[in-house]
C-alpha positions in Angstrom: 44.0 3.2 -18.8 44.5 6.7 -20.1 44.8 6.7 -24.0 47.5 8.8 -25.4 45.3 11.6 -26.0 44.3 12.1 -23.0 45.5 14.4 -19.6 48.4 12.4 -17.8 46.5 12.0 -15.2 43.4 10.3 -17.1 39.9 12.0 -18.2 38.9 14.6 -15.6 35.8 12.8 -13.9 32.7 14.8 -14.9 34.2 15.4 -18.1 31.2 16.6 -20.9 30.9 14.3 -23.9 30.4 17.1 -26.3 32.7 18.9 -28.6 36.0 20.9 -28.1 33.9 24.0 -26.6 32.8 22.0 -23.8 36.1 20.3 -23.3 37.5 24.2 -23.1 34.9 25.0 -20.4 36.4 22.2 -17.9 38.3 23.6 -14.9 42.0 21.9 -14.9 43.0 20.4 -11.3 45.9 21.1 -9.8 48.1 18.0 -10.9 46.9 18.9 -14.5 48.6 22.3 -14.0 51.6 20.9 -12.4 51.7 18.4 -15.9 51.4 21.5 -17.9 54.7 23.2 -16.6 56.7 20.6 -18.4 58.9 21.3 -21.5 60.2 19.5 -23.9 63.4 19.8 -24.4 65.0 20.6 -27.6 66.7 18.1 -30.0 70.4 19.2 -29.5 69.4 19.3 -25.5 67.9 15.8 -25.8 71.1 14.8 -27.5 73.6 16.2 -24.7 71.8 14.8 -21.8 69.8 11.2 -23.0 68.0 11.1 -20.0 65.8 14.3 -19.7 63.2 14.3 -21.8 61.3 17.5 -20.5 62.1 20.4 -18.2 60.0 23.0 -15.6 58.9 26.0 -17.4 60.1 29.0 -15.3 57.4 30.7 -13.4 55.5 33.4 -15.0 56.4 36.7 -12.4 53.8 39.1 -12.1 55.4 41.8 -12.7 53.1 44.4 -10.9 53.5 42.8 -7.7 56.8 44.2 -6.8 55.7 47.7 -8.4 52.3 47.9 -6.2 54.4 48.8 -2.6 56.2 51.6 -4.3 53.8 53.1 -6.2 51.3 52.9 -2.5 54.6 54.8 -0.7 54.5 57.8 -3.7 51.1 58.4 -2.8 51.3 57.9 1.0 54.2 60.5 0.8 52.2 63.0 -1.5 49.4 62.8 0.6 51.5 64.0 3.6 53.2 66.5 1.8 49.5 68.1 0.6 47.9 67.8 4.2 51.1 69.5 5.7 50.3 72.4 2.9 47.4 72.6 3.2 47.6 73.1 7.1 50.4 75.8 6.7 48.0 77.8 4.3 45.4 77.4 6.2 46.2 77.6 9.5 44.4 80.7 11.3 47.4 81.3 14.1 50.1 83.5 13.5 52.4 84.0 15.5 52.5 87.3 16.9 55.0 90.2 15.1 57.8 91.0 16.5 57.3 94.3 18.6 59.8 96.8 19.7 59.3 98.4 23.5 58.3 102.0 23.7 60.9 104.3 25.1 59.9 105.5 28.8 58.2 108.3 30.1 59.7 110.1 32.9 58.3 112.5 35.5 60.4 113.6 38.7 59.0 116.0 41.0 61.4 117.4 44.0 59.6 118.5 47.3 60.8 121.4 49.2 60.6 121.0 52.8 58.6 124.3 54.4 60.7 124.6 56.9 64.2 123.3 58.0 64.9 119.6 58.0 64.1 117.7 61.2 67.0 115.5 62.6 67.6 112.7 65.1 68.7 109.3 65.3 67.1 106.7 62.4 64.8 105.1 65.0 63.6 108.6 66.7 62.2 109.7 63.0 61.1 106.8 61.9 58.7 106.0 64.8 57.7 109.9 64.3 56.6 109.3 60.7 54.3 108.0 58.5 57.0 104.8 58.1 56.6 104.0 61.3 54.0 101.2 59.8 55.9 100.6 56.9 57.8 96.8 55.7 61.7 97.0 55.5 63.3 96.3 52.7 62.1 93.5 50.5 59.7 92.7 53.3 58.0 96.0 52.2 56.8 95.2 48.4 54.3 92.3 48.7 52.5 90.2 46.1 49.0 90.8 45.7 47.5 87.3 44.6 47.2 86.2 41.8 44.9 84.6 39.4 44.7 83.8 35.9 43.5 86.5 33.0 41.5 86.2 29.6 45.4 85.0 28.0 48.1 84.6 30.6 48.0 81.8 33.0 48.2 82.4 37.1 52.1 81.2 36.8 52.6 83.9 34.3 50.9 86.4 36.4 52.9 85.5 39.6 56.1 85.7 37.1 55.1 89.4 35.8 54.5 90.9 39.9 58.1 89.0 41.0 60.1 90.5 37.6 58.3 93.9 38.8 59.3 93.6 42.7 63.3 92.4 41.4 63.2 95.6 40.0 61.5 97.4 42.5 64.1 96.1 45.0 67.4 96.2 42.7 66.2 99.9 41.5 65.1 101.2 45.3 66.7 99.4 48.0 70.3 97.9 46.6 72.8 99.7 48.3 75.4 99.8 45.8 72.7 101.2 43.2 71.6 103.7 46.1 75.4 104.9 46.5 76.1 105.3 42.9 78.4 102.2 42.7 76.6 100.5 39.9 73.4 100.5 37.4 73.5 96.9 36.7 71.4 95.4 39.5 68.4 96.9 37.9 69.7 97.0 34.0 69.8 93.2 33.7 66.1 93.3 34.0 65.1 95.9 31.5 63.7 94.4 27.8 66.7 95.4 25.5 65.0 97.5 23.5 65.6 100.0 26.3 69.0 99.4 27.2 70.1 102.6 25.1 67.9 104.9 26.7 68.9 103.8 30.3 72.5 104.6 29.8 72.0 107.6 28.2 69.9 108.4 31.2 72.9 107.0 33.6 75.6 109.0 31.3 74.0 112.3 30.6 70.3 112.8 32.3 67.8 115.4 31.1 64.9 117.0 32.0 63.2 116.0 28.6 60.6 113.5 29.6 62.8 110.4 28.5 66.2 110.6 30.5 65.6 111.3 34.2 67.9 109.1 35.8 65.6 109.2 39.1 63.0 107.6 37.6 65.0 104.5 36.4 66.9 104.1 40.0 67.1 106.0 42.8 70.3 106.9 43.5 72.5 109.9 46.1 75.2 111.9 45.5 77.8 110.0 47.4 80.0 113.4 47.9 76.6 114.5 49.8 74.5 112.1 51.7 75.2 108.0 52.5 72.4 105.6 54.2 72.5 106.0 58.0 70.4 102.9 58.3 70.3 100.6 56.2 66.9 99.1 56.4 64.9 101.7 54.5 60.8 101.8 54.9 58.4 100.8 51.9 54.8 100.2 51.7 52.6 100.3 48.3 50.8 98.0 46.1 51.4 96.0 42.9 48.4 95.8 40.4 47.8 93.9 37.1 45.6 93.6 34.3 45.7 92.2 31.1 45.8 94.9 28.5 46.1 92.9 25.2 45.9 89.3 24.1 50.1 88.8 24.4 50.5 91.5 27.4 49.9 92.2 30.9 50.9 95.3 32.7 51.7 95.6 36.6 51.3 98.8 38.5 53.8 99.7 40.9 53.0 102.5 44.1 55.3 102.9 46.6 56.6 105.4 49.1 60.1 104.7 50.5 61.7 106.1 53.2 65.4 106.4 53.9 67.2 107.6 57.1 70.4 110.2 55.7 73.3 112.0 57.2 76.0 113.9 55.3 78.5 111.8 53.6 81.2 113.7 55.4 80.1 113.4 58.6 81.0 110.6 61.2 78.3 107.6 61.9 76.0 108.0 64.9 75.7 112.2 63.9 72.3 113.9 63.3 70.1 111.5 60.1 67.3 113.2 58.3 64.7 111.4 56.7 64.2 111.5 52.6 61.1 110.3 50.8 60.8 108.9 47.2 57.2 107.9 46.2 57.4 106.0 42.8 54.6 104.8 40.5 55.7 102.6 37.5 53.9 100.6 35.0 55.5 97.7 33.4 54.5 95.9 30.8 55.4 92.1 30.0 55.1 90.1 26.5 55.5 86.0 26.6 58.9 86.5 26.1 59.6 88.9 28.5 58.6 86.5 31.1 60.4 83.6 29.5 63.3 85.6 30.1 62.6 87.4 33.2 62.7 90.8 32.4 60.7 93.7 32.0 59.5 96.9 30.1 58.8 100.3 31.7 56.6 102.7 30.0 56.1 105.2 32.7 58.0 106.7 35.9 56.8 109.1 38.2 58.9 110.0 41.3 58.5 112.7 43.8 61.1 113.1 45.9 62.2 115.3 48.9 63.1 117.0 50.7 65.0 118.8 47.8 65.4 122.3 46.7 63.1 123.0 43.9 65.9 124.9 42.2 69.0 122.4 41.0 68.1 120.3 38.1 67.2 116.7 40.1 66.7 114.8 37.1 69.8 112.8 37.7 71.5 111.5 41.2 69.1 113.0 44.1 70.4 115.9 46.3 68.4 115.8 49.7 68.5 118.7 51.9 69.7 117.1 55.2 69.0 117.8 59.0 69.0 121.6 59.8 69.0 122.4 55.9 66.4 125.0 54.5 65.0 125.3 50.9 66.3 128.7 49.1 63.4 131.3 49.4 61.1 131.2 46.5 57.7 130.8 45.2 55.1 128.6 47.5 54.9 125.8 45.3 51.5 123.3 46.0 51.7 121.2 49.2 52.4 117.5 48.2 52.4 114.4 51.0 54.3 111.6 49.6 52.6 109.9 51.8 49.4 109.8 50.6 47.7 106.9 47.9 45.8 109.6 46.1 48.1 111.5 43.3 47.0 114.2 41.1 46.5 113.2 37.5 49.3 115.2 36.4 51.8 116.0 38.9 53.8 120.1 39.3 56.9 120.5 38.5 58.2 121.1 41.9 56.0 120.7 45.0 56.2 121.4 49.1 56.8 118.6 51.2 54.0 117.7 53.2 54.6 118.5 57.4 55.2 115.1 59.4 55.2 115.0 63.2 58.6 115.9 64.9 60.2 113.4 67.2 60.6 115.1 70.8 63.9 116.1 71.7 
């Protein structure tokens, strides 16, 4: 039997028999430390309620428990903050600035014809001429293929040569463009950047290197000459190359040919043929080909026959069937025709002879 001095639940067994340090060393079982919460209570509690004698001391909360979660979340949350700093400072991309495109540079050189224009029916002169061979329409301007460069995937490439044929096609062969009806087939692709220099080109064209109407569009004096056949003859070539980490130009050369006759005369009357050879470089940034347009930085287009004289920077004035070129200087022979061009082309040129059709 436990004496009053002792645990309640008797003498831990093992207990030393040595003085109150060794008693201090013993460990305490759980049902000690369950004895232990107990409290007496006081003498005016005793006196309200006879038969409690002790009560539970209130557990002891640790008070850095509930503090530990929050303090982990600061740190998780500045730790994030200085990695995403960090990465900003020192990330080595940067996104490319913000470049404006360079106004084009325009060449148009007429071709007088050396003699008078030949005539006929569409079919008779095209199977007489260098066309003969030639695509119509669309058909005309085909895709090289395509593969990828140093920067620009092959589904970037194959999206630069189709942005450069819409424009080749909405700029050369749309009729309404051709008659002078509209500009905005081809305008819609331009970059805007050079929006303001095409109209000014469509509005008040100049021989000044920068506003030659005919070499944005081609386009006819609809008081002079209409289409006598609408399928007009191309053949050329598209090129590309990659000519900077966020650009890649295409080269456009192509010769079209279009069967005229004089706007006032009656359909099925003498047609004359009229030859536009066009070189254009475009150039294309990622978001030009996000949003499928284009920039042009040069335009050369030689174009006849024409007279040398009249200012044919803006709508094209063929000479038609019979027509002759006002007597002047012999200006150098040029065949539209042909793939090789001179580095820098005359100001006004001789159309190349073709083989006549027989009557």
């Amino acid at each position: 039997m436990a004496s009053r001095g002792d645990p309640p639940e008797g003498t831990p067994e093992g207990l030393p028999g040595g003085g109150e340090d060794e008693y201090r060393s013993v460990v305490f079982d759980e049902a000690f430390v369950r004895a232990a919460r107990l409290q007496e209570f006081s003498a005016s509690e005793r006196m309200g309620e006879p038969a409690r004698a002790v009560r539970s001391a209130p557990a002891v909360r640790d008070s850095r428990s509930g503090s530990r979660p929050t303090v982990l979340l600061v740190l998780l949350i500045l730790l994030a903050f200085g990695t995403a700093l960090y990465l900003g400072v020192r990330n080595p991309y940067q996104p490319p600035p913000d470049q404006r495109a360079e106004p084009l540079r325009t060449t148009v050189v007429p071709l007088a014809p050396r003699g008078p224009v030949v005539g006929g029916t569409p079919e008779r002169l095209f199977d007489h001429s260098p066309a003969a061979e030639y695509g119509v329409g669309a058909a005309g301007i085909n895709l090289p293929l395509a593969g990828r460069t140093s920067h620009f995937a092959e589904s970037q490439v194959v999206t630069a040569l189709s942005i450069a044929k819409d424009y080749l096609v909405a700029s050369g062969l749309e009729p309404d463009v051709l008659s002078g009806a509209t500009v905005r087939p081809p305008r819609v692709l331009l970059d805007p950047d050079q929006l303001e220099q095409f109209d000014r080109s469509v509005e008040t064209p100049a021989d000044d290197g920068r506003h030659a109407l005919a070499a944005w569009i081609v386009r006819f004096d609809p008081r002079q000459a209409v289409l006598a056949d609408p399928g007009v003859r191309v053949q050329g070539v598209l090129h590309y190359e990659e000519t900077g980490t966020e650009t890649l130009d295409v080269l456009a050369d192509h010769t079209y040919t279009y069967a005229l006759r004089p706007a006032a005369q009656a359909p099925g009357g003498a047609a004359s043929l009229f030859t536009v050879h066009r070189v254009v470089r475009f150039r294309f940034d990622r978001d030009d080909l996000r949003m499928h347009r284009a920039e042009l930085l040069t335009s050369t287009a030689e174009a006849g026959p024409q007279a040398c004289g009249p200012d044919g920077t803006g709508a094209l004035r063929p000479l038609l069937a019979g027509a002759r070129a006002p007597d002047g200087g012999r200006p150098p022979v040029t065949d539209p025709y042909a793939t090789a061009r001179p580095a820098t082309p005359s100001l006004c040129g001789t159309l190349a002879p073709t083989a006549q059709p027989s009557p």
